[in-house]
C-alpha positions, 0 to 999 in steps of 0.5 A: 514511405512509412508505414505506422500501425495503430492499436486497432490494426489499422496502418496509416502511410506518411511519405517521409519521417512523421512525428507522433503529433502529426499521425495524431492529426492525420487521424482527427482533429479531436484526436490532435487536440487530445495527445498528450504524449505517444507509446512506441517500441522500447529500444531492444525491442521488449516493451514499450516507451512513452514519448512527446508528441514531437517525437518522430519515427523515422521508420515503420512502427506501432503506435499509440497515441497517448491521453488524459484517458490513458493511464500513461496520460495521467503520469505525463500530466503528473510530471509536467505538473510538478514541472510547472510548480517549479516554474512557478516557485522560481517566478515568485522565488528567483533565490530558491533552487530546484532538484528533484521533482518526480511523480508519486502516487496520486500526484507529485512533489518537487524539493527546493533550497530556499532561506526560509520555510514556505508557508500556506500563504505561499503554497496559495500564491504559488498555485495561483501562478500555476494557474496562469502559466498554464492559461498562457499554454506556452509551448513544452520544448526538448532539446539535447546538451552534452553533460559537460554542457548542461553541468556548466549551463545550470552552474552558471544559472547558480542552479548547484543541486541539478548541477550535482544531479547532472554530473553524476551521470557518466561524461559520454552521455547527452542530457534531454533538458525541457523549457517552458516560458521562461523555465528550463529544467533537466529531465528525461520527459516525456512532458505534455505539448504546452501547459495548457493541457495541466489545468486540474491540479492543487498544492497539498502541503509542504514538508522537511525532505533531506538531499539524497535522502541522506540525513548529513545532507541539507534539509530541503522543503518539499512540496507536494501537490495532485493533478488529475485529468478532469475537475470530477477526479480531482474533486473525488481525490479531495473528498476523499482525502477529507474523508480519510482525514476523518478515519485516520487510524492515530486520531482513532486510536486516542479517541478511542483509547486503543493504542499509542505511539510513545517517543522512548519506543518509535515504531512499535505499538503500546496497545491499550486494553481495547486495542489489545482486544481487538488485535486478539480478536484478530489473532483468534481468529486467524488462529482458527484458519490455520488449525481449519486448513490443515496448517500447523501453528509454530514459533521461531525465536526472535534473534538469529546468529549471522551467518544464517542472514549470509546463507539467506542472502537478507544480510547482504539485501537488508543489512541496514534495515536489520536491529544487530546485537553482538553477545559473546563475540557473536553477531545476531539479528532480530529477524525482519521475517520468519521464513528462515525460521521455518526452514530451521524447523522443516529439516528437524528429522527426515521429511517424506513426499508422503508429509507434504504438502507440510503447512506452518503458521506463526504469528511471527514478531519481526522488527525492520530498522524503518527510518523515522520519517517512514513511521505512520502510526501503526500501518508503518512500525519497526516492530510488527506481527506477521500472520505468516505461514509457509507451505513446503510442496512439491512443483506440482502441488502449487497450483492446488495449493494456490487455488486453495489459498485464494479461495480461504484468503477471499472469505477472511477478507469478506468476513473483515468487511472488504468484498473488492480485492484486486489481483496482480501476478508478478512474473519472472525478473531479468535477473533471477535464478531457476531454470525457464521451465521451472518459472513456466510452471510457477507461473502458470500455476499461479494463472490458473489458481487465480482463473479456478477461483473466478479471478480477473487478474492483472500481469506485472511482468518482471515484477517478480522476485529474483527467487519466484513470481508472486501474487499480490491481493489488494484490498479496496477500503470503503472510500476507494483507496487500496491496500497490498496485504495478501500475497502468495510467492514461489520460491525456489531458492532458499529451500536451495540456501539452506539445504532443505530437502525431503525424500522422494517416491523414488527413494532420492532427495529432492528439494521442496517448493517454498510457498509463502503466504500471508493474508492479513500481513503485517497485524498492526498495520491490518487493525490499522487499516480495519479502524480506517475501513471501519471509521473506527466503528468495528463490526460486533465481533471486533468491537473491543466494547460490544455492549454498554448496560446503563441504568436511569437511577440507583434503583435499577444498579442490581438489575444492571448487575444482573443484566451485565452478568448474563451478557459476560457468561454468554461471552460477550464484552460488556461495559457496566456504567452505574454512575449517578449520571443524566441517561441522556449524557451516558448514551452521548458518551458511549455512543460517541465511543462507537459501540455497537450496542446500548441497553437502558434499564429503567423501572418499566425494563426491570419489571418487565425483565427486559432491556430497551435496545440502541444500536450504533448510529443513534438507532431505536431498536425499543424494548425486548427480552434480554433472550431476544436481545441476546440472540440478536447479538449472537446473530451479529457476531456470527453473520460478522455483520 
């Protein structure tokens, strides 16, 4: 007999080998109707695998059987979909030939090799073919083939790419290989029972993907699509993506004339001088959280010789993602990150434990050699600012300094607009350095502080770096999409690299902890992510434009003056428009730039010494006195709303 234990505790017996489809039918109907896929034990114990629904145990064992609720179900859906895409393209395109296909998120890709660009009218036509493969829900079928097999079996198919793909893996190994219909693919699954479970899905676009990722290689045409386990979520995701279509940080930022992006510097950002304001208006105010917790504001030079990359082990990790110079028969790299710069600093003189825990901030330029399909307007460049900061402490000043850290980093956030962070700990890799004991610690501090502060948090295990584990903060925009930027790392290992140390209670040297911190990360990408959130229409005390003064005819220009004047001395930034225009088309144009604020003064507001008021969304806020209005500003500004 065999014994299978499900999620709930229960145990069901089967007299002889029984696979996961049969268990799932033992159980009920609906249930049979529903598996997607199973979850067993991983070989050698630790974690677990997803598996087909053929698949069969052949002693005692867990189970779970595995949904479209799931989401182990969603990713199987996800896979099996790009699958059925590449069926279908080699039904309209025999001459085309498949690689690769993997999920990503929110959906899937597959590159091909075809002699011409495919184009919508394709994209169209290859949906419409997934559609009716699916509806025949024809069976998804593994079987086995040696390597050498499956090499010889996709050659003879005039499949080369898979062929390259399969011959890669070492000669002593068997290939799992899947069929659906008249499709056959190479993958390691699992894949969904039949097609007919792969019924929410659209095609999204196609786009240049080069084999391997190598540039001397052929460029291949990817394409992309999403899959979802109901109509409700697919139709959310589209509507979402229009959306984000609408709130796209590049469109914005010309409409707005924030920033730009020219070809004679890829990656990094010219900023406008709106934009500029913004980025300062950020930078202050991080500024202000540094002095208000007790860190110190430091800042490290830009280009670092060699060899202090080799101590950190960056050269040998990041060496191609690094900008290289040479001067004197010396080797330098612009710095991708700050850390090291900060250890510099730190072993200037001797640190006692009575100096810790010792906090530095910078804001932190770094450049990274990101490759040119990677750039994203400014959410991903190859120069950027760090809001970033390094705590050196004791192990037993982790977890205050944790908590502390989380509880500051919630209210930057919420003053930035953004109330729902989601929390992840990563925790200890296979391969790592540090004692058990050590790693016990950090990552129990790194539990707790998140508990301290009222966080339900999630464990990513093994998601750590090889130094420390780590915390990851990500913010959730206002149309649901999520956005990593905060984290929090314990690190014992470059305080070790490069001999940092201080002096003891007991009189000995001992090497620090290393926290490192950020909240907002990267600037760029956090305006970027400020405009999207915003829709470009920032709160007052971002907006780079917080009030415009327009005046109805010539005769009200002085009081305008005046008006403006008194705006600017209480601090305000304000735009004065006297142009011998129609009201009606000056308040289009503003309002079309997002301000928060619009005064009007004509003959019955200059001799009233008042201002008639229009906030942001076309609202009427009517006329009152230049103090009330400028103690409501003032209101805004410091509420952040």
């Amino acid at each position: 007999m065999i014994k299978i234990t499900l999620p709930d505790g229960s145990q069901r017996e089967y007299p002889g080998p029984v696979t996961v489809a049969e268990v799932a039918a033992s159980i009920g109907s609906g249930l049979a109707k529903a598996a997607l896929a199973g979850k067993v034990p991983a070989e050698g114990g630790e974690g677990f695998k997803v598996v087909d629904t053929s698949y069969t145990l052949h002693a005692d064992s867990p189970l779970s059987i595995v949904t479209a609720k799931d989401a182990d179900g969603l990713e199987v859906i996800r896979h099996s979909t790009a699958h059925l895409l590449a069926y279908a393209v080699k039904e309209l395109f025999p001459d085309a030939q498949v690689t690769i296909g993997p999920v990503i998120e929110n959906g899937f890709f597959y590159d091909f090799s075809y002699k011409r660009p495919f184009t919508p009218e394709d994209l169209v036509a290859i949906e419409k073919r997934m559609a009716e493969l699916a509806a025949k829900d024809e069976p998804v079928v593994r079987r086995v083939l040696p390597r050498d097999e499956a090499v010889a079996y996709f050659k003879g198919m005039g499949e080369h790419y898979k062929a390259e793909i399969i011959a890669s893996i070492p000669s002593n190994e068997d290939v799992s290989l899947y069929r659906e219909g008249g499709f056959e693919d190479l993958c390691r699954g699992p894949h969904v029972p039949s097609t007919g479970k792969l019924k929410f899905f659209k095609l999204m676009k196609v786009a240049g993907a080069y084999w391997r990722g190598d540039h001397r290689n052929e460029m291949l045409q990817r394409i992309y699509g999403t899959a979802w386990a109901t109509k409700d979520e697919l139709q959310q995701y589209l509507t979402m993506l229009e959306e984000a279509e609408k709130r796209d940080h590049r469109k914005l930022g010309r409409e707005l004339d924030l920033f730009h992006i020219d070809d004679h510097a890829p990656g990094v950002v010219f900023w406008h001088p709106k934009g500029w304001t913004v980025w300062q208006e950020v930078e202050q105010y991080m500024r202000r959280v540094y002095r208000d917790n007790g860190y110190q504001e430091v800042k490290g030079p830009q280009l670092l010789d060699k060899t202090l990359w080799e101590k950190t082990g960056h050269w040998d990790k990041y060496r191609e993602n690094m900008f290289t110079t040479e001067s004197e028969k010396r080797d330098y790299a612009l710095k991708p990150m700050n850390c090291p710069g900060h250890i510099l600093i730190f072993k200037q003189g001797i640190k006692s434990y009575r100096d810790l825990p010792l906090r530095y901030g910078e804001f932190g330029q770094c450049h990274r050699n990101e490759p040119t399909g990677g750039l994203h307007g400014i959410m991903r460049v190859r120069g950027f600012t760090q809001d970033d900061g390094h705590i050196f402490c004791t192990e037993d000043m982790i977890l205050p300094e944790c908590t502390a850290y989380t509880t500051l980093l919630q209210k930057v956030y919420r003053d930035f607009g953004f109330d729902n962070i989601i929390y992840k700990v990563a925790t200890r890799p296979e391969k790592r350095i540090g004692s058990d004991e050590s790693w016990d610690k950090a990552e129990h501090a790194l539990m707790e502080s998140l508990r301290a502060s009222g966080c339900e948090f999630e464990i990513a295990p093994g998601d750590g770096a090889f130094y420390g584990p780590k915390i990851e903060y990500t913010l959730k925009d206002a149309i649901g999409r999520q956005w990593q930027c905060g984290t929090m790392q314990v690190d014992f290992s470059m305080p070790e690299r490069l001999d940092a140390e201080y002096v003891g209670e007991d009189g000995a040297r001992h090497r620090p902890v290393m926290l490192h911190r950020a909240i907002v990360g990267s600037l760029e990408r956090f305006i970027g992510i400020l405009i999207e959130q915003h829709s470009g229409a920032l709160p007052t005390w971002l907006a780079p434009v917080q009030v415009a003064v327009l005046n109805i005819t010539d005769s009200q220009a002085d009081y305008a003056r005046k008006v403006a004047k008194t705006l600017q001395n209480q601090g305000l930034r304000v735009d004065l428009d006297l142009r011998n225009e129609k009201i009606t088309y000056k308040i289009r144009e503003h309002s079309l730039q997002k301000l928060p604020f619009i005064v009007v003064v004509g003959d019955k507001e200059m001799a009233a010494g008042a201002v008639a008021v229009r906030a942001r969304g076309n609202k009427d806020l009517g006329v009152m006195s230049l103090d009330a209005f400028s103690q409501k500003i003032a209101e805004d500004i410091q509420n952040k709303s």
